[in-house]
C-alpha positions as CSV (number, residue, x, y, z in Angstrom):
1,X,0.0,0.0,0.0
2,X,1.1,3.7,-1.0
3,X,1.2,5.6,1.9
4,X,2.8,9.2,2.6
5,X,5.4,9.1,6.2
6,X,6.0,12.3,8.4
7,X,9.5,13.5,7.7
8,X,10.5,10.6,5.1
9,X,10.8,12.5,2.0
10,X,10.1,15.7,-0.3
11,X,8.2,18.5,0.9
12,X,5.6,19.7,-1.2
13,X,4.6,23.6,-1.0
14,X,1.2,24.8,-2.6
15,X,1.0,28.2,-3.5
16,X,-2.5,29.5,-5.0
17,X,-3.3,33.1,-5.9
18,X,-6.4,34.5,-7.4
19,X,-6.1,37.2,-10.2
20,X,-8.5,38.7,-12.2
21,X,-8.9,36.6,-15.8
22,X,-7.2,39.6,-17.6
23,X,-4.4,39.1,-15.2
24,X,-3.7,35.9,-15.0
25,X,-1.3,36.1,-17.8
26,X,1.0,38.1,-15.9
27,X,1.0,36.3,-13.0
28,X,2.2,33.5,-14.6
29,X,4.6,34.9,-17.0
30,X,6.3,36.6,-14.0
31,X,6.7,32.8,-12.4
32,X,8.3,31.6,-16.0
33,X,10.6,34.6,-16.1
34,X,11.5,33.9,-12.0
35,X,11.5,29.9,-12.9
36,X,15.2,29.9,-13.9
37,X,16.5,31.5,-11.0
38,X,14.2,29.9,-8.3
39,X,15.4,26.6,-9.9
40,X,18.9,26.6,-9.4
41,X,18.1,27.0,-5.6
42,X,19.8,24.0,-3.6
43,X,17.3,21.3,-2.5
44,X,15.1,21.8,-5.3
45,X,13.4,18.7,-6.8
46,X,10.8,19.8,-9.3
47,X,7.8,22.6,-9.8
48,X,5.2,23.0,-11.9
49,X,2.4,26.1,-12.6
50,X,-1.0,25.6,-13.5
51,X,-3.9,28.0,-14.6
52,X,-7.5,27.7,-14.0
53,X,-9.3,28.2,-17.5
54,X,-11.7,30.5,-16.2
55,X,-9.0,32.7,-15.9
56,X,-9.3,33.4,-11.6
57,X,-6.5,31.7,-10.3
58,X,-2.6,30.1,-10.6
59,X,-1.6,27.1,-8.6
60,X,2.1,26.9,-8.2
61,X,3.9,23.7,-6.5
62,X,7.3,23.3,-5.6
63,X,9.0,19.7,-3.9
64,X,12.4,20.6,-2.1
65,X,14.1,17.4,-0.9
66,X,14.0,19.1,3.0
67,X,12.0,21.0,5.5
68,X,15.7,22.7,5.9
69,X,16.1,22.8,1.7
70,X,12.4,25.0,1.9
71,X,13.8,27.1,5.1
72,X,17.2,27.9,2.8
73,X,15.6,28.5,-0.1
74,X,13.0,31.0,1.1
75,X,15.9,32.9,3.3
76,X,17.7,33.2,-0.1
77,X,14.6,34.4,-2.0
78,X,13.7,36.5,0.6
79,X,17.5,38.2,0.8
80,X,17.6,38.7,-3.3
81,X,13.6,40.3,-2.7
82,X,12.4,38.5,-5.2
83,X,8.9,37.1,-2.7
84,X,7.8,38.2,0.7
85,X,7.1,35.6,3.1
């Protein structure tokens, strides 16, 4: 049986933001054109973006390999300014 064990792996972080439809296409070309650089942060695993196709709202997920991979790679987002915690 599958089953998903406390500590034992990836961490997954769900980010959602609403927009307004004629906005959503910013909000998601700003992720691409921050994708690169976010990317080449240790401890990242993989990410993925996805749009709603009414237009309202991005869903953003990230897997790090650690609790202390996420913690590092916010605290270097964070000190570069590119997101607010």
């Amino acid at each position: 049986m599958i089953s998903i064990a406390r500590d034992s792996g990836p961490v997954t972080v769900i980010n959602s933001f609403a927009c307004e439809p004629e906005q959503q296409e910013n909000l998601v070309t700003a992720w691409r054109d921050a994708a690169a650089e976010l990317g080449a942060l240790p401890g990242i695993v993989s990410a993925a973006l996805h749009r709603t196709l009414d237009g309202t709202r991005v869903v953003n997920y990230v897997q790090v390999r650690s609790v202390e991979g996420l913690l590092r790679s916010h605290h270097q987002v964070r000190n570069a300014g590119r997101a607010r915690l």
